[in-house]
C-alpha positions as protocol buffer text, in pm:
chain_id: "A"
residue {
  index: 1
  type: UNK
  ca { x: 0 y: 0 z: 0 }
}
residue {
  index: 2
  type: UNK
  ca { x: 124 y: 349 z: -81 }
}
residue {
  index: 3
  type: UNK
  ca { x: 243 y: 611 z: 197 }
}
residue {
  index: 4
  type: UNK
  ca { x: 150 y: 985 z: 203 }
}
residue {
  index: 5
  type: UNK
  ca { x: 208 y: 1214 z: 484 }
}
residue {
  index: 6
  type: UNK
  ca { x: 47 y: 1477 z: 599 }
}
residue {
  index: 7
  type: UNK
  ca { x: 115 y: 1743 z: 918 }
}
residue {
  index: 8
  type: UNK
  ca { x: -159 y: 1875 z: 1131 }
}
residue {
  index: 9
  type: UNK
  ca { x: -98 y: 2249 z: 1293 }
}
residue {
  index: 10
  type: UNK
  ca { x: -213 y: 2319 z: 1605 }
}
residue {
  index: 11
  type: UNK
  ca { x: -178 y: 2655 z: 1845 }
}
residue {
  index: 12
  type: UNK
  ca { x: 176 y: 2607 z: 1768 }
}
residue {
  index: 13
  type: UNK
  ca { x: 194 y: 2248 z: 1763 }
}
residue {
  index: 14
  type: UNK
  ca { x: 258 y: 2058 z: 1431 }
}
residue {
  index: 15
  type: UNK
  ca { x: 200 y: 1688 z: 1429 }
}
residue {
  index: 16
  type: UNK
  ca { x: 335 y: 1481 z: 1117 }
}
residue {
  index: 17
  type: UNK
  ca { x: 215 y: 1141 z: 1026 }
}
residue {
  index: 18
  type: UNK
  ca { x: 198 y: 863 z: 794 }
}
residue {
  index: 19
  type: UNK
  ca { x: -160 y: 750 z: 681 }
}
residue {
  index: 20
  type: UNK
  ca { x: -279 y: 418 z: 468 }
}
residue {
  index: 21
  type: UNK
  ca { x: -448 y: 527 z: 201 }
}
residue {
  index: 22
  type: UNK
  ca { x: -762 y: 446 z: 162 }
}
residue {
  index: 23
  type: UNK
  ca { x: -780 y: 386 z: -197 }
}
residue {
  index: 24
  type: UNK
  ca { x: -626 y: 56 z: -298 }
}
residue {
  index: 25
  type: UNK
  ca { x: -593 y: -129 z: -576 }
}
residue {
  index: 26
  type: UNK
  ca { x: -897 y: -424 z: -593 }
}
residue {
  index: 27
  type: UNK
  ca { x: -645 y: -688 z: -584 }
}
residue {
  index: 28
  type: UNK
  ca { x: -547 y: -559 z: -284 }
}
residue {
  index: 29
  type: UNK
  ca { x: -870 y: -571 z: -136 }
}
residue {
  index: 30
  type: UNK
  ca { x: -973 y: -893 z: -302 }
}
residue {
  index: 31
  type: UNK
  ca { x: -671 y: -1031 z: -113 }
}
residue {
  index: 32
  type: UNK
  ca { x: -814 y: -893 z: 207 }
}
residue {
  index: 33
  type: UNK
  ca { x: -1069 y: -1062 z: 393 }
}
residue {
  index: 34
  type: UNK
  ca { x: -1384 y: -891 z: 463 }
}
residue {
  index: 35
  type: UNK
  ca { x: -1376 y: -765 z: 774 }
}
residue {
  index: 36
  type: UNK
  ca { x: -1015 y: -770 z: 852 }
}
residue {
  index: 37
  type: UNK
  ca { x: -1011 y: -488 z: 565 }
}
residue {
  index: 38
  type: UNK
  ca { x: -1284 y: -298 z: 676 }
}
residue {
  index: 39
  type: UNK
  ca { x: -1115 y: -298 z: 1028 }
}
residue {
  index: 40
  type: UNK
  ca { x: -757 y: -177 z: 859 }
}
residue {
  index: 41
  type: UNK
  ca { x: -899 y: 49 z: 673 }
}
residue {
  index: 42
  type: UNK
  ca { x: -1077 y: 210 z: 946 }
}
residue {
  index: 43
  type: UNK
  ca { x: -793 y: 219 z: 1167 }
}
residue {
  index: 44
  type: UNK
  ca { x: -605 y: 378 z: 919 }
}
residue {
  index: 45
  type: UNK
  ca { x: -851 y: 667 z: 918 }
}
residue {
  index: 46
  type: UNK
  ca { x: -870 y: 694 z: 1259 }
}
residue {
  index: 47
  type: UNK
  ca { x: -552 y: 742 z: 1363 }
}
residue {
  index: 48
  type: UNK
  ca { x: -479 y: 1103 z: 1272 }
}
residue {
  index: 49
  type: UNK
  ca { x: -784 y: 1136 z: 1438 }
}
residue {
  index: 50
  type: UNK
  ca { x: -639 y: 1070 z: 1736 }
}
residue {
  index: 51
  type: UNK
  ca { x: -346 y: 1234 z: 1712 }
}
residue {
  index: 52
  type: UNK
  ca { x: -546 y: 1544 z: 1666 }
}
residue {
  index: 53
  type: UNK
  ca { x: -679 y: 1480 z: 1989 }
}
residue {
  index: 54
  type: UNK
  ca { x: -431 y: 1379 z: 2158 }
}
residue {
  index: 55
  type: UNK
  ca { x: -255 y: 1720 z: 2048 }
}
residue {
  index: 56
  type: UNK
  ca { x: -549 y: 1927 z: 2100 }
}
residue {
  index: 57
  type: UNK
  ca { x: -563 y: 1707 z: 2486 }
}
residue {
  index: 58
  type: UNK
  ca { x: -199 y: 1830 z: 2533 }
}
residue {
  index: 59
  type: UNK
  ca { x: -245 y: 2197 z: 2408 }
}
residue {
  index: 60
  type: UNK
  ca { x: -521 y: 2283 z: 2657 }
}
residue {
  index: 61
  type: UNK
  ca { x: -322 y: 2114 z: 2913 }
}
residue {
  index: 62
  type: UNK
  ca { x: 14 y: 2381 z: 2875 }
}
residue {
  index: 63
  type: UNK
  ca { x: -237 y: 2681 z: 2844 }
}
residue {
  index: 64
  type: UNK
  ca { x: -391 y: 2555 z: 3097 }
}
residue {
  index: 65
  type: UNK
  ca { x: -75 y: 2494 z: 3328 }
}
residue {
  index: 66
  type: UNK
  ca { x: 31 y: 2848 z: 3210 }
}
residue {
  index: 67
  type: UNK
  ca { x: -240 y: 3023 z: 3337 }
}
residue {
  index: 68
  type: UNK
  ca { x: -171 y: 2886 z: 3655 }
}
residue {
  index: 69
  type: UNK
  ca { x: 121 y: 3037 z: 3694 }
}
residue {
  index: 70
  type: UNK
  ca { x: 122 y: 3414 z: 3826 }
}
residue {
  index: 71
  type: UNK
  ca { x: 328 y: 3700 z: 3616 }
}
residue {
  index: 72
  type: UNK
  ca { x: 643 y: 3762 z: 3816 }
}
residue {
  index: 73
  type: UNK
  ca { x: 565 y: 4145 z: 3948 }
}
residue {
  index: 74
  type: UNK
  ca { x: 806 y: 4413 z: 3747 }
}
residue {
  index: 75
  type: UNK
  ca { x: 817 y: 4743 z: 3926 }
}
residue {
  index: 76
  type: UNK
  ca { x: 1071 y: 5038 z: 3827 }
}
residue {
  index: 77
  type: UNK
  ca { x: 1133 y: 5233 z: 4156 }
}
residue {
  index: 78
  type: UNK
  ca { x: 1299 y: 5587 z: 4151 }
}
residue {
  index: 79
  type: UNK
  ca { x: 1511 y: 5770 z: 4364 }
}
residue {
  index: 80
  type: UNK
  ca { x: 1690 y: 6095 z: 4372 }
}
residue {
  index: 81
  type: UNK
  ca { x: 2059 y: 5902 z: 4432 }
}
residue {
  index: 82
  type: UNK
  ca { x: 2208 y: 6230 z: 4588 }
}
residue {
  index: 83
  type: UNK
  ca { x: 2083 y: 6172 z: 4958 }
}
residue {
  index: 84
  type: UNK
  ca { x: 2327 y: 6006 z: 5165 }
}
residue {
  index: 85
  type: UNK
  ca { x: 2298 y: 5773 z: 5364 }
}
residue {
  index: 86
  type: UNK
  ca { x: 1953 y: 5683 z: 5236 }
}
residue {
  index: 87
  type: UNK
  ca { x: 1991 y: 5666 z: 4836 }
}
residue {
  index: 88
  type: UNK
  ca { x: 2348 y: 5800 z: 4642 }
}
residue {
  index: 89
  type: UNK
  ca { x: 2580 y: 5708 z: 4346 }
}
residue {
  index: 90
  type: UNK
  ca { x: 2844 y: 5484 z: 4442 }
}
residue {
  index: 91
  type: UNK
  ca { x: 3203 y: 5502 z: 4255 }
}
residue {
  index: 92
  type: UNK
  ca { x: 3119 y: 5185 z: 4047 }
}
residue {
  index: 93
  type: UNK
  ca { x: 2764 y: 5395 z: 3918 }
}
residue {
  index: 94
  type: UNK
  ca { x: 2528 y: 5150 z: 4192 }
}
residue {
  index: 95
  type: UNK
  ca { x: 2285 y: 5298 z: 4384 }
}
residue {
  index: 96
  type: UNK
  ca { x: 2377 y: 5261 z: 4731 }
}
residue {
  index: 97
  type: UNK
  ca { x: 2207 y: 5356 z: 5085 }
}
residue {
  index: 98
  type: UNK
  ca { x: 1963 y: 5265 z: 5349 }
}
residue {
  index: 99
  type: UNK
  ca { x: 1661 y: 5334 z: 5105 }
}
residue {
  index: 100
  type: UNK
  ca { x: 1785 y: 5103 z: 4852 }
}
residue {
  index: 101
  type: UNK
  ca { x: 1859 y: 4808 z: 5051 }
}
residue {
  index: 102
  type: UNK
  ca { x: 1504 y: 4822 z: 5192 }
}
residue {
  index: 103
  type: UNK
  ca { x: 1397 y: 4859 z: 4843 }
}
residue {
  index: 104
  type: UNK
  ca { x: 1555 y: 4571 z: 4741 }
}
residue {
  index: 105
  type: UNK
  ca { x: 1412 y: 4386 z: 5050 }
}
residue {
  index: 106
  type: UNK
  ca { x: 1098 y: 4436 z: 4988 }
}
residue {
  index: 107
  type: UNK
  ca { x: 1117 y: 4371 z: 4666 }
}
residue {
  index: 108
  type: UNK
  ca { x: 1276 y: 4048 z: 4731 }
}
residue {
  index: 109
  type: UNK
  ca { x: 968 y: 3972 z: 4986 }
}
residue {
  index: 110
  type: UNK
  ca { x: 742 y: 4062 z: 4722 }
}
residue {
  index: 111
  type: UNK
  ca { x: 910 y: 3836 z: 4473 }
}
residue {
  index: 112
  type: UNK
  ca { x: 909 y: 4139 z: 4260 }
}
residue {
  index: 113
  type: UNK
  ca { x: 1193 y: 4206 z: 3973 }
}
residue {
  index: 114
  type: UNK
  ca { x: 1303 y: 4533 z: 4057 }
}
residue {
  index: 115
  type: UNK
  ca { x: 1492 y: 4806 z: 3848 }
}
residue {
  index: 116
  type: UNK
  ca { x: 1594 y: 5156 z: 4034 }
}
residue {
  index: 117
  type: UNK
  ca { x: 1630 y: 5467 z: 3800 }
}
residue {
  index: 118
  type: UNK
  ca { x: 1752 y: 5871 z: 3976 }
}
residue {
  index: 119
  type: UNK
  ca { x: 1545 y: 6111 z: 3893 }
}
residue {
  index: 120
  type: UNK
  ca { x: 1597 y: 6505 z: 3991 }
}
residue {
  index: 121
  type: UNK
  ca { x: 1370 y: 6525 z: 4316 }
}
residue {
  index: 122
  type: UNK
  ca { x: 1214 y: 6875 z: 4230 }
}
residue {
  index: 123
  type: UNK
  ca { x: 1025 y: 6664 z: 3913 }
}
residue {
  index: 124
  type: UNK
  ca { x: 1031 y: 6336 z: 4111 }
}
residue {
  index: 125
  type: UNK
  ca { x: 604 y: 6311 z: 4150 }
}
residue {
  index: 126
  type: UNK
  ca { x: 557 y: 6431 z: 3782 }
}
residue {
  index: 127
  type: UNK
  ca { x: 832 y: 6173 z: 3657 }
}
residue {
  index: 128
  type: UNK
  ca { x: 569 y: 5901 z: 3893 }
}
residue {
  index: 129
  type: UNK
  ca { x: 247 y: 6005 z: 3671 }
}
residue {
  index: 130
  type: UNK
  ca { x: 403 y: 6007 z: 3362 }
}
residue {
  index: 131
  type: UNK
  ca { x: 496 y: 5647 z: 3401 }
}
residue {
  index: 132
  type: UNK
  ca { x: 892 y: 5659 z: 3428 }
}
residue {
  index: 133
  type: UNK
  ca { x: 862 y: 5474 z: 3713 }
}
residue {
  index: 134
  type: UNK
  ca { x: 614 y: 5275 z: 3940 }
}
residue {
  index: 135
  type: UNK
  ca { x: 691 y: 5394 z: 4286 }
}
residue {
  index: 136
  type: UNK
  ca { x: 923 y: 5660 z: 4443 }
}
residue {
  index: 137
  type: UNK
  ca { x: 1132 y: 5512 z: 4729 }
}
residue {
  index: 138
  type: UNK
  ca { x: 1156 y: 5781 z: 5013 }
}
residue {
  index: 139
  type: UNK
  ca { x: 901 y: 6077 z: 5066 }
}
residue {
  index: 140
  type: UNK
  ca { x: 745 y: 6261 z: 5314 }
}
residue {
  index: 141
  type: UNK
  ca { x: 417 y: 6151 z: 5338 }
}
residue {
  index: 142
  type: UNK
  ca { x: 247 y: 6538 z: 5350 }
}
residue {
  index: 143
  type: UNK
  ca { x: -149 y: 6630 z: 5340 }
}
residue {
  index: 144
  type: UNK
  ca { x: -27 y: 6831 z: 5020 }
}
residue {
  index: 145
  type: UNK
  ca { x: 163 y: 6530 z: 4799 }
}
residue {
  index: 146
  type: UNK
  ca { x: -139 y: 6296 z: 4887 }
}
residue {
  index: 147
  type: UNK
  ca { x: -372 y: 6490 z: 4661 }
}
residue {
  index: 148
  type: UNK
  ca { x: -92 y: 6358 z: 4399 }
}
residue {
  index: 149
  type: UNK
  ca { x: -21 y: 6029 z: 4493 }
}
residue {
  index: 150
  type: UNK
  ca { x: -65 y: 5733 z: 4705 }
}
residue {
  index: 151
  type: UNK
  ca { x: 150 y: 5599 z: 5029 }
}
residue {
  index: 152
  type: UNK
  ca { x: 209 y: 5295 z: 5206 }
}
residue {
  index: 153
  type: UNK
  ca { x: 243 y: 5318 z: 5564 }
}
residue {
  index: 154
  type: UNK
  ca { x: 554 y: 5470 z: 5725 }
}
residue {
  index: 155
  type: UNK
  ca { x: 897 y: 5269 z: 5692 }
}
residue {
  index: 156
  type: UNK
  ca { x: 1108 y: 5598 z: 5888 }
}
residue {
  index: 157
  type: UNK
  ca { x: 1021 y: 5906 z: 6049 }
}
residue {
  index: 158
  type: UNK
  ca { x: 1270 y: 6216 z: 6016 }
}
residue {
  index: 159
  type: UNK
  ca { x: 1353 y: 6456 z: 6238 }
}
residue {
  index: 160
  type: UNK
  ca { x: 1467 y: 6842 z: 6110 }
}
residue {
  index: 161
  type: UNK
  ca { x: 1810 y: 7012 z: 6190 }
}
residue {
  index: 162
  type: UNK
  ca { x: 1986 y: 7292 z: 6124 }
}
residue {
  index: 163
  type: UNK
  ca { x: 2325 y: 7283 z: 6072 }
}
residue {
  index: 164
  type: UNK
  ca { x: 2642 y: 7599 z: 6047 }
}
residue {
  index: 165
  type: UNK
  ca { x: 2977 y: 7623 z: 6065 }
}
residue {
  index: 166
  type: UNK
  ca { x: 3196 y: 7520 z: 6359 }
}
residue {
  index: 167
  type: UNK
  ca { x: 3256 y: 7927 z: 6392 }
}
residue {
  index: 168
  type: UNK
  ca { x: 2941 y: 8064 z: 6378 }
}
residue {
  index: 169
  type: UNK
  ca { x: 2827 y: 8253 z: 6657 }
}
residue {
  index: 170
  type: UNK
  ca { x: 2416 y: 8176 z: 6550 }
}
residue {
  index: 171
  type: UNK
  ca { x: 2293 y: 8050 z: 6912 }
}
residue {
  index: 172
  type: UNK
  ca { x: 2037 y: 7904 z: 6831 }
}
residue {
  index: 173
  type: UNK
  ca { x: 1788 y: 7753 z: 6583 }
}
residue {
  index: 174
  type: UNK
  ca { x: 1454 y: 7983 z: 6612 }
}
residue {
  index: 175
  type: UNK
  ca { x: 1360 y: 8205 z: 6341 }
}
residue {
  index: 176
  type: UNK
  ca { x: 1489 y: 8489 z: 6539 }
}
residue {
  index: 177
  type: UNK
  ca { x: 1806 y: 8323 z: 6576 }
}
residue {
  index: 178
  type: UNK
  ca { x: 1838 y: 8304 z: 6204 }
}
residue {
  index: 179
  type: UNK
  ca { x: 1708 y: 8650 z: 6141 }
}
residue {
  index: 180
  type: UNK
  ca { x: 1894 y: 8820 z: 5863 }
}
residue {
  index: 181
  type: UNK
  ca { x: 2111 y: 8489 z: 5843 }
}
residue {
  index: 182
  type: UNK
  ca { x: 2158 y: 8307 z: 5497 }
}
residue {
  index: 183
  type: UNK
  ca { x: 1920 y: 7965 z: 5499 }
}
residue {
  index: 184
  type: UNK
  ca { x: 2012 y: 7653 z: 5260 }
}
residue {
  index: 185
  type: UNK
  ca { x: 1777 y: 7409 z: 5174 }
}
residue {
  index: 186
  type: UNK
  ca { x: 1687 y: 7158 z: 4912 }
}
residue {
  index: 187
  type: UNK
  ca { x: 1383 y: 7250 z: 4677 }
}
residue {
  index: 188
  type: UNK
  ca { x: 1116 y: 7085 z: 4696 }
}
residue {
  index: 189
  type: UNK
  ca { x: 1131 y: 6918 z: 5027 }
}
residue {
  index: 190
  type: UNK
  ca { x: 917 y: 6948 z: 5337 }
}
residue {
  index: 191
  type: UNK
  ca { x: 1251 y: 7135 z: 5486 }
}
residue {
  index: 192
  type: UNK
  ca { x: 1223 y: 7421 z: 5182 }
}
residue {
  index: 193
  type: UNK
  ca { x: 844 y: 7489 z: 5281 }
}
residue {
  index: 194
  type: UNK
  ca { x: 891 y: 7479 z: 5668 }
}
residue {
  index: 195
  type: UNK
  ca { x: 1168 y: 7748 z: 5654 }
}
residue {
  index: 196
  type: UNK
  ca { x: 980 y: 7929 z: 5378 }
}
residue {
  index: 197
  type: UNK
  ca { x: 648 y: 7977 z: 5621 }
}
residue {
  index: 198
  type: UNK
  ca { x: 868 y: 7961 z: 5964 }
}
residue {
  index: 199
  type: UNK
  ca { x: 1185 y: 8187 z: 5874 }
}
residue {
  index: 200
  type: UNK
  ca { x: 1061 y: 8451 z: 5678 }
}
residue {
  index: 201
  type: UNK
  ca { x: 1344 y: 8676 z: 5774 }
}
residue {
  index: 202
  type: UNK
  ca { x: 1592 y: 8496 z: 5702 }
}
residue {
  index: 203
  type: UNK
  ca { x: 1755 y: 8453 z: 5357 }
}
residue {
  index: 204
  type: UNK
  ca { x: 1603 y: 8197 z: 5246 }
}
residue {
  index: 205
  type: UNK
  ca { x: 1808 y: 8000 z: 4968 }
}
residue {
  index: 206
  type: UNK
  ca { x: 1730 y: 7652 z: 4740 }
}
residue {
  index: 207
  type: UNK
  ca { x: 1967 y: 7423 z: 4611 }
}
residue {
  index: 208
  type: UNK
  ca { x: 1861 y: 7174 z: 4358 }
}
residue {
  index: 209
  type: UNK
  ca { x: 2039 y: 6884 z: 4566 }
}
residue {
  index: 210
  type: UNK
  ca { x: 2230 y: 6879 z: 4906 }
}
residue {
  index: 211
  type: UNK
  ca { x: 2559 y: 6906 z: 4723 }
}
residue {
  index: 212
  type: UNK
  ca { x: 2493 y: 7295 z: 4705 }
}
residue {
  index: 213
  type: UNK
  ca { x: 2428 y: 7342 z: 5056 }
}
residue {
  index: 214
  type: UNK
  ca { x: 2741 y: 7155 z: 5176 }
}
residue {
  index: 215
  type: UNK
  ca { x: 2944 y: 7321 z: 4921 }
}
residue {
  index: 216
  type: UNK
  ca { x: 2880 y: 7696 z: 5035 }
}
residue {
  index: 217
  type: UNK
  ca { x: 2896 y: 7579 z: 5387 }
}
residue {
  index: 218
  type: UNK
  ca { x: 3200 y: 7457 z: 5440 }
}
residue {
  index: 219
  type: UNK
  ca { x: 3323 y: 7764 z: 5187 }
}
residue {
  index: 220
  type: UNK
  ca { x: 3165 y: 8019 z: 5437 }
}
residue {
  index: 221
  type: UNK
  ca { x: 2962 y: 8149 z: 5153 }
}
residue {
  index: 222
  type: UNK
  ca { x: 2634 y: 8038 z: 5383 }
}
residue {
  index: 223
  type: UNK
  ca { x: 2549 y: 8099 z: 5757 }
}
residue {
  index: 224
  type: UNK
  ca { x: 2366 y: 7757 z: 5794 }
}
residue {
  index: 225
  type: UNK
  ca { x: 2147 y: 7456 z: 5610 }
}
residue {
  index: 226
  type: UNK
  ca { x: 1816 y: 7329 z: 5719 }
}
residue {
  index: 227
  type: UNK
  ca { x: 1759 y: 6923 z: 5648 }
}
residue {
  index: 228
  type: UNK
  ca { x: 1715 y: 6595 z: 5840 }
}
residue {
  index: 229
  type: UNK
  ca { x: 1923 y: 6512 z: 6141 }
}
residue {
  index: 230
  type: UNK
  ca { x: 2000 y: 6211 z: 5968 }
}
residue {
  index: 231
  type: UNK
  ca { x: 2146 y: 6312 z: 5666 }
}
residue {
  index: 232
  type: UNK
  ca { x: 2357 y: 6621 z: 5817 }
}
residue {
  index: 233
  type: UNK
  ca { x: 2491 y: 6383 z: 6095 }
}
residue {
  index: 234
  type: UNK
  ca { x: 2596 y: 6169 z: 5780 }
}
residue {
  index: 235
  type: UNK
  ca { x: 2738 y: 6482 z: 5600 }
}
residue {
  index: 236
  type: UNK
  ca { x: 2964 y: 6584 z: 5912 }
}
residue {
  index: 237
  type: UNK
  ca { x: 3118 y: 6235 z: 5949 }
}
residue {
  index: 238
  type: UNK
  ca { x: 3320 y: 6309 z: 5653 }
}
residue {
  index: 239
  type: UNK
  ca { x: 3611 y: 6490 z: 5526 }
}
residue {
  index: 240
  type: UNK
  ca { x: 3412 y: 6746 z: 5368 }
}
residue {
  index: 241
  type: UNK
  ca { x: 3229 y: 6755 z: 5656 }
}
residue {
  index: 242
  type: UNK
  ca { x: 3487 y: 6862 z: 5953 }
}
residue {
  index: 243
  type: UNK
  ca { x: 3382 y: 7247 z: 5874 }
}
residue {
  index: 244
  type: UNK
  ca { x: 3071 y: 7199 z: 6035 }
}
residue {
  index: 245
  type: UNK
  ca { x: 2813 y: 7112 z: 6368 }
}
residue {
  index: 246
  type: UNK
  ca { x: 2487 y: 7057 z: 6457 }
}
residue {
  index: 247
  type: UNK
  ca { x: 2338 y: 7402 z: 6578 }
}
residue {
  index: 248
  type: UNK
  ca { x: 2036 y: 7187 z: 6687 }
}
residue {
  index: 249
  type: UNK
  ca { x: 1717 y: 6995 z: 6600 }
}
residue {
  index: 250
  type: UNK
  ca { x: 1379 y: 7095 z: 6574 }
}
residue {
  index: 251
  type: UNK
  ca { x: 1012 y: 6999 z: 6659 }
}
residue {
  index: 252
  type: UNK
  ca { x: 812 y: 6854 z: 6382 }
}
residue {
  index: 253
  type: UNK
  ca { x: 566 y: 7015 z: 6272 }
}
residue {
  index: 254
  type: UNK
  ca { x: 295 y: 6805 z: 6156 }
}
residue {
  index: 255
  type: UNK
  ca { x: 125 y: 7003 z: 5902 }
}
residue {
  index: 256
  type: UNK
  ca { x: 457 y: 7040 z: 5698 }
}
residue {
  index: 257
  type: UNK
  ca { x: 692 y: 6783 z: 5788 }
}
residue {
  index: 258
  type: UNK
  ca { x: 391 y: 6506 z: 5784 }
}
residue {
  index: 259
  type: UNK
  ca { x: 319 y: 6146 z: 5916 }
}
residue {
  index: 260
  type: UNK
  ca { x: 659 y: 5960 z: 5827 }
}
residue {
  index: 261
  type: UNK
  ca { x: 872 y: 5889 z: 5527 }
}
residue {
  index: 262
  type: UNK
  ca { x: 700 y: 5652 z: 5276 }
}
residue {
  index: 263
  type: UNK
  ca { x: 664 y: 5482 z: 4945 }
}
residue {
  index: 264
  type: UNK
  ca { x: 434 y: 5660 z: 4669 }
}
residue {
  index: 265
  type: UNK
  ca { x: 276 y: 5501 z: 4441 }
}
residue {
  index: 266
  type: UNK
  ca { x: 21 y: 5682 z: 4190 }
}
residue {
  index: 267
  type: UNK
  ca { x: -297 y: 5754 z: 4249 }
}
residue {
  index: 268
  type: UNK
  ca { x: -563 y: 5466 z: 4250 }
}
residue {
  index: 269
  type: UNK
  ca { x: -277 y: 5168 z: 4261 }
}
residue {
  index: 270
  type: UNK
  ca { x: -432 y: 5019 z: 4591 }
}
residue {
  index: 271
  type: UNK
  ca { x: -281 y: 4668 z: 4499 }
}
residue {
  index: 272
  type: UNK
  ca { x: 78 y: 4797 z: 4477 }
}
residue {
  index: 273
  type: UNK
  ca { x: 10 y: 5013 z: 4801 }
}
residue {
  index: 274
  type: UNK
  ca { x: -103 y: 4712 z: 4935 }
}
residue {
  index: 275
  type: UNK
  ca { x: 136 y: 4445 z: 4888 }
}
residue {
  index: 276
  type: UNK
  ca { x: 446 y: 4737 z: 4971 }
}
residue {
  index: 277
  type: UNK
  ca { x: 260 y: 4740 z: 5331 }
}
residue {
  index: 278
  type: UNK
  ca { x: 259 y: 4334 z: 5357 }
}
residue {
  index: 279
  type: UNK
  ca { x: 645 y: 4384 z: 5282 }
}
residue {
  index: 280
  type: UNK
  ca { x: 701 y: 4653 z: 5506 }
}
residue {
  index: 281
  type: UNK
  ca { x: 525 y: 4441 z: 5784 }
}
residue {
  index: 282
  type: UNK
  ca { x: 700 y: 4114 z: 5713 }
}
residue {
  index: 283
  type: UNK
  ca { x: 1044 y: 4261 z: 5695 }
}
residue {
  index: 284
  type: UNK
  ca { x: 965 y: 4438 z: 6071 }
}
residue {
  index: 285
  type: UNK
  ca { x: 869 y: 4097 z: 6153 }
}
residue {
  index: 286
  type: UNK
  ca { x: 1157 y: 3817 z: 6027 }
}
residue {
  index: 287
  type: UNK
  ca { x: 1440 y: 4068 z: 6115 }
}
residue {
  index: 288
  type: UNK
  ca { x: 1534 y: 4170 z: 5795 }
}
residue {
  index: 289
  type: UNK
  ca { x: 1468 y: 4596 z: 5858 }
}
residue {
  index: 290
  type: UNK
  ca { x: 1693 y: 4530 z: 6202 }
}
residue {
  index: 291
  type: UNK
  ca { x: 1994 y: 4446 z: 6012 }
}
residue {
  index: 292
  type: UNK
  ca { x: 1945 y: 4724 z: 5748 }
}
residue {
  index: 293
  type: UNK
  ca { x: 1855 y: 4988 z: 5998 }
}
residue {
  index: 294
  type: UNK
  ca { x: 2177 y: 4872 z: 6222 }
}
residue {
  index: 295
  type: UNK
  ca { x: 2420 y: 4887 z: 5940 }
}
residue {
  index: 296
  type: UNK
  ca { x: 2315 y: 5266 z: 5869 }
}
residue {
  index: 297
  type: UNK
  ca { x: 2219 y: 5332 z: 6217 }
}
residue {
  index: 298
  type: UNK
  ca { x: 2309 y: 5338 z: 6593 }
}
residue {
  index: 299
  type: UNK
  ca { x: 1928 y: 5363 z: 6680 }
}
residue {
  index: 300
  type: UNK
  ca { x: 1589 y: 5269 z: 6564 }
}
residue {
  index: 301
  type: UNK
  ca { x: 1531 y: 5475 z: 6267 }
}
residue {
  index: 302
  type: UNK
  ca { x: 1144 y: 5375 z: 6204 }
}
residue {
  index: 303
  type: UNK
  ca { x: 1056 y: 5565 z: 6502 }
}
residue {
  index: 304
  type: UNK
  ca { x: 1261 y: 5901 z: 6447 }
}
């Protein structure tokens, strides 16, 4: 009997086989008994039937099996990468810093695949809506910003300072201490718009990123800089640093400084709020914010 093949295509599945054909000569079938030929015949029809099933079976088994299987969660988190110790620029171009190693945590509890981009802060929440990235690791969470975007809970709380050179003779940190007295602080943070409202006789003057501030500080181009203890205590531990003091902290102010430093997410993304804050709390939990906090820290930074 004579051979032909022929492939059946399936959902990306191609199945080749041989088939009897069914035309045969009569001697052939003269030389077949009755049934027995009826019987190979039919077989020989049948059985690319089954093989299309049998494909068909296995096809809605994989799409089937793939649906099972959850999408592996891809966020894009920004940062400004200019605020040491929580997010900078290391030598080797990584993002380093307390911020980014609870980043990565979470993402790592979250089973997320994360990617970290910098991003000037004074456009930081526009770059968020526009879609550059998914989430903005580090911000005051203000009555203001939350008309613009969502936050988790609270991973730190912040506490304000004022900083000046080791020879000033400023005494103190009240807005009549500073009267007349040359102000530094980064745009665009809670700091610029509590010395804006609170020191209105002072000089009041912005700097794109904390670079600026340190820079005519330690020049003596600047009587003193307004930002979180944290980050000036960071500042005077190094080199550039030994021009400089603590004048003193100040009281938080609620209304400006806000509830704690969170993640935003934009507006309306209650899942992504929502598994951060199942990160945040498991991380608290197993240990894993202890060691991060300790390594940037000599004291519990999540309550300020």
């Amino acid at each position: 009997m004579a051979m032909r093949h022929k492939a059946f295509s399936m959902q990306g599945f191609t199945i080749a086989f041989s088939r009897t054909v069914v035309g045969i000569s009569a001697s052939a079938a003269m030389r077949l008994p009755g049934r027995a030929s009826a019987k190979r015949i039919s077989m020989g029809i049948l059985s690319p039937i089954r093989l299309a099933a049998t494909a068909v079976a296995a096809t809605i088994f994989i799409a089937c099996a793939h649906a099972e299987q959850p999408q592996q969660l891809k966020l894009t988190i920004g940062t400004e990468g200019g605020y040491p110790p929580f997010n900078s620029v290391a030598p080797d171009g990584s993002l380093v810093g307390f911020d980014i190693d609870i980043a990565k945590a979470l993402c790592a509890e979250m089973r997320a695949d994360c990617t970290f981009v910098t991003q000037a802060w004074q456009g930081v929440i526009p770059a968020l809506q526009a879609g550059r990235f998914d989430a903005i690791i580090s911000m005051a969470v203000t009555s203001e910003r939350k008309g613009k975007v969502d936050f988790t809970h609270a991973y730190y709380h912040s506490v304000p300072a004022i900083a000046v050179p080791k020879s000033s003779a400023i005494a103190g940190v009240t807005p009549e201490d500073l009267k007349g007295k040359s102000l530094g602080v980064q745009e665009g943070t809670v700091h610029f718009r509590y010395a804006k409202e609170k020191y209105k006789e002072s000089d009041i003057r912005k700097y794109p990123a904390i670079a600026g501030y340190e820079h005519d500080l330690a020049d003596g181009t600047l009587d003193a800089a307004m930002d979180g203890r944290f980050v000036l205590e960071n500042w005077l531990k190094t080199e550039a640093g030994q021009c400089c003091r603590i004048l003193g902290t100040l009281k938080p102010d609620p209304a400006i400084h806000g509830e704690g430093v969170a993640i935003a997410v934009r507006r309306g993304d209650t899942d992504l709020v929502n598994r951060f804050n199942a990160a945040i709390a498991a991380i608290r939990t197993d240990g894993t914010y202890k060691r991060i906090n300790d390594k940037y820290f000599d004291f519990d930074i999540y309550g300020g």
